[in-house]
C-alpha positions in Angstrom: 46.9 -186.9 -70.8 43.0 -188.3 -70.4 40.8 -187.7 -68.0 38.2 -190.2 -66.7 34.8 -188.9 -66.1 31.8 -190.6 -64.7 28.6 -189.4 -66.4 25.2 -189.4 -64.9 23.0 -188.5 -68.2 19.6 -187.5 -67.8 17.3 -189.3 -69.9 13.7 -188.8 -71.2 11.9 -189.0 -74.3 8.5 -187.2 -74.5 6.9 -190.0 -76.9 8.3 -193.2 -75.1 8.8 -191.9 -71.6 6.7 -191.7 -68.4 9.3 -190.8 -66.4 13.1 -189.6 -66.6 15.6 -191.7 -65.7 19.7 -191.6 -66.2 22.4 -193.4 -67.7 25.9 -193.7 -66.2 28.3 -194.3 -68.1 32.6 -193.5 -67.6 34.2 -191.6 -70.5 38.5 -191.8 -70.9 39.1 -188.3 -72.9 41.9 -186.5 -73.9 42.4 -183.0 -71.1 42.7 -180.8 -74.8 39.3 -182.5 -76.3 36.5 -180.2 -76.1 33.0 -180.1 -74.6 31.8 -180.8 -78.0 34.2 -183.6 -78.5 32.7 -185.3 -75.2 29.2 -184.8 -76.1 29.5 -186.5 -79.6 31.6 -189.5 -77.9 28.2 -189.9 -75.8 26.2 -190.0 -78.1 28.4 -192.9 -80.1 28.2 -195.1 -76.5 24.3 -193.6 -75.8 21.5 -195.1 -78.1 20.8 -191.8 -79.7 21.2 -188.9 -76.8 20.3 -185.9 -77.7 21.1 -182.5 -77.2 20.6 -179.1 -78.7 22.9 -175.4 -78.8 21.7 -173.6 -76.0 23.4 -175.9 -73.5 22.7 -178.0 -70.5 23.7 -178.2 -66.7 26.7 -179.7 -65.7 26.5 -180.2 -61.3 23.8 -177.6 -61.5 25.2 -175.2 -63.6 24.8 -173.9 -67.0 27.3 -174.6 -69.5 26.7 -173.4 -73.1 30.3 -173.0 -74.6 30.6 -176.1 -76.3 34.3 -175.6 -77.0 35.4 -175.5 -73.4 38.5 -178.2 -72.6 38.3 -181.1 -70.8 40.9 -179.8 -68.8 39.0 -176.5 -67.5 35.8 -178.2 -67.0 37.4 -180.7 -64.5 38.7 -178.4 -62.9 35.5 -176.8 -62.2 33.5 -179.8 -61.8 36.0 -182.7 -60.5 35.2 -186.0 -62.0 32.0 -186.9 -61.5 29.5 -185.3 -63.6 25.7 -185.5 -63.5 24.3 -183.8 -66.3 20.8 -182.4 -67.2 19.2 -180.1 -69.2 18.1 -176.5 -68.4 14.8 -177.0 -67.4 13.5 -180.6 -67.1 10.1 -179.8 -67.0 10.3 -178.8 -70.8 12.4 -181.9 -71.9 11.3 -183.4 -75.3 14.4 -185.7 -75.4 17.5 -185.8 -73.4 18.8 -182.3 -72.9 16.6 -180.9 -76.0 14.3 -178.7 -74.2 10.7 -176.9 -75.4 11.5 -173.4 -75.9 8.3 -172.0 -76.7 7.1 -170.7 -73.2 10.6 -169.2 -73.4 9.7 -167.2 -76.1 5.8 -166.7 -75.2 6.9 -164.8 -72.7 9.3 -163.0 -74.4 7.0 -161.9 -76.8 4.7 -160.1 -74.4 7.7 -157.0 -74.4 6.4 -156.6 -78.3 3.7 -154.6 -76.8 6.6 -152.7 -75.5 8.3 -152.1 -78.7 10.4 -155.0 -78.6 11.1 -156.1 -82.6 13.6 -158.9 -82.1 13.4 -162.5 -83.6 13.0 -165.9 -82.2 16.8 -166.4 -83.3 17.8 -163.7 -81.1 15.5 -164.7 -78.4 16.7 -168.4 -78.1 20.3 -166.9 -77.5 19.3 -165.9 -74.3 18.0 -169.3 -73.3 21.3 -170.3 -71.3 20.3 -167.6 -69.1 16.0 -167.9 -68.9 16.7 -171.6 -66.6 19.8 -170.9 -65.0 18.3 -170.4 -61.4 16.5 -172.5 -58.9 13.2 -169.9 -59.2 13.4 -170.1 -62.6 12.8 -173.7 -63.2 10.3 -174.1 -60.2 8.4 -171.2 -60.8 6.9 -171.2 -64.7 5.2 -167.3 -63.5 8.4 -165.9 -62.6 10.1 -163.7 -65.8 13.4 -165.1 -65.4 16.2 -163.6 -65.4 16.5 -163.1 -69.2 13.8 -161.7 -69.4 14.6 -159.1 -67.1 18.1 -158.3 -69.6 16.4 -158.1 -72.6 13.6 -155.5 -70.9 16.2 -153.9 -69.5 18.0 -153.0 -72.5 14.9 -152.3 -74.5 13.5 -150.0 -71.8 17.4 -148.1 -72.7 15.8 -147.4 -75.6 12.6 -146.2 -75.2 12.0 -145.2 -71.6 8.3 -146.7 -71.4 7.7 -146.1 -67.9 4.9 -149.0 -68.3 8.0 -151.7 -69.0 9.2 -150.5 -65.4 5.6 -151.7 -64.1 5.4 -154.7 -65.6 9.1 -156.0 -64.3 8.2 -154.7 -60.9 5.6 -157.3 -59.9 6.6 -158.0 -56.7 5.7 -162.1 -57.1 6.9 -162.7 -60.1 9.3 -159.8 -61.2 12.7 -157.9 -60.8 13.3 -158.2 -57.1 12.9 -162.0 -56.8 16.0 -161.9 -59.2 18.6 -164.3 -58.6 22.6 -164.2 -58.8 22.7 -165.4 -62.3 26.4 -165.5 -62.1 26.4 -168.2 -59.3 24.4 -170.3 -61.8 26.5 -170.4 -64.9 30.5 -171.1 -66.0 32.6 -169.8 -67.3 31.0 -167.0 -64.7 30.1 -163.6 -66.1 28.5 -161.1 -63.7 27.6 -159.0 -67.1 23.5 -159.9 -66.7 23.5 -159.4 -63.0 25.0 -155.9 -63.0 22.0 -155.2 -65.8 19.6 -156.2 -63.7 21.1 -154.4 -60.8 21.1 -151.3 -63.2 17.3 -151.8 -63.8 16.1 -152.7 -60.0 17.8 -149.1 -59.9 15.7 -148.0 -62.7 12.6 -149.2 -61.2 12.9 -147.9 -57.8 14.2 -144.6 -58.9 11.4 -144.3 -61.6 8.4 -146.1 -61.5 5.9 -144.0 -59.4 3.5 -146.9 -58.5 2.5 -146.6 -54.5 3.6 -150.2 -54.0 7.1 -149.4 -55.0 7.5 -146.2 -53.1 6.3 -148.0 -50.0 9.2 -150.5 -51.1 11.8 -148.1 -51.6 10.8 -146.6 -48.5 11.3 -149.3 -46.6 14.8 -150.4 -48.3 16.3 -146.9 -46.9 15.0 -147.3 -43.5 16.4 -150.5 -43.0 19.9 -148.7 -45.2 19.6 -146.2 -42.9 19.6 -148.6 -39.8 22.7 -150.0 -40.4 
């Protein structure tokens, strides 16, 4: 059976562009086709749309599985789709975003002991615009950042790594529900970073975040 879907497709091109704009357009498509199969149909009926690996929003919400049905992702989004890519602010074309500031900031846990390549690095990118605070906010560390210092500070314990994630303006505990953000859901990141909050409160000796912890069992112990 096909499904009908009405596309809202961001649109921007860095070099032609002043502003973004978007395309509708109403795709019929088989309920057993894939993501993949829908995204090259676009870009046969869109004059060259472009997109890249690391995946897009679909309603909001990161999709990255490019071999999702038809079926399943109606059922999660309805029929109307209005897709954009992860952070629009870094768009060079379409939903082909600029990951360099991704990685920038990546790179600053290499002081840290971090060793890991830009390959690896992009793979988290699904995750680094997923929330609302991490697209407003170019500061903030994201919440894949906060994953991939979590598991390096597994390794190595550098009680520094713990400073660094607990700025309280642009660090650990302005972390959003990642899972809320992305489908198929997978509350795998958000228990890390749970894990690491722990970490950080448990073992990071700085005054401001005993005065934090402080306060958190107070108001535990209120209720």
């Amino acid at each position: 059976m096909k499904k009908k879907i009405e596309l809202e497709l961001f649109r921007f091109d860095i070099q032609t562009d002043y502003l973004p704009y978007y395309t509708k357009i109403n795709i019929a498509i088989n309920e057993y086709a894939t993501l993949s199969d829908l995204l090259e149909i676009i870009k046969e009926n869109v004059f060259a749309y472009a997109y890249d690996a690391y995946g897009f929003k679909i309603n909001e919400i990161v999709v990255f599985d490019f071999e999702l049905t038809i079926e399943s992702l109606c059922k999660k989004f309805g029929f109307i789709w209005k897709i954009e890519p992860l952070n629009p602010h870094l768009v060079i074309k379409d939903l082909v975003i600029n990951p360099e500031s991704f990685i920038k900031k990546i790179e600053i846990l290499r002081e840290y002991g971090f060793k890991q390549d830009d390959k690896f690095i992009l793979s988290f990118l699904p995750y680094a615009y997923a929330t609302p605070l991490s697209v407003k906010n170019k500061e903030y560390l994201t919440e894949a950042f906060f994953v991939i210092a979590y598991s390096l500070y597994q390794e190595n314990k550098d009680k520094e790594l713990l400073k660094l994630v607990a700025n309280f303006e642009t660090g650990i505990f302005n972390a959003q529900n990642l899972e809320t953000y992305l489908y198929p859901q997978d509350s795998k990141i958000d228990d890390y970073i749970c894990e690491f909050q722990k970490n950080v409160l448990e073992e990071c000796l700085e005054g401001d975040i005993q005065k934090f912890k402080n306060y958190l069992t107070k108001n535990l112990l209120k209720e």
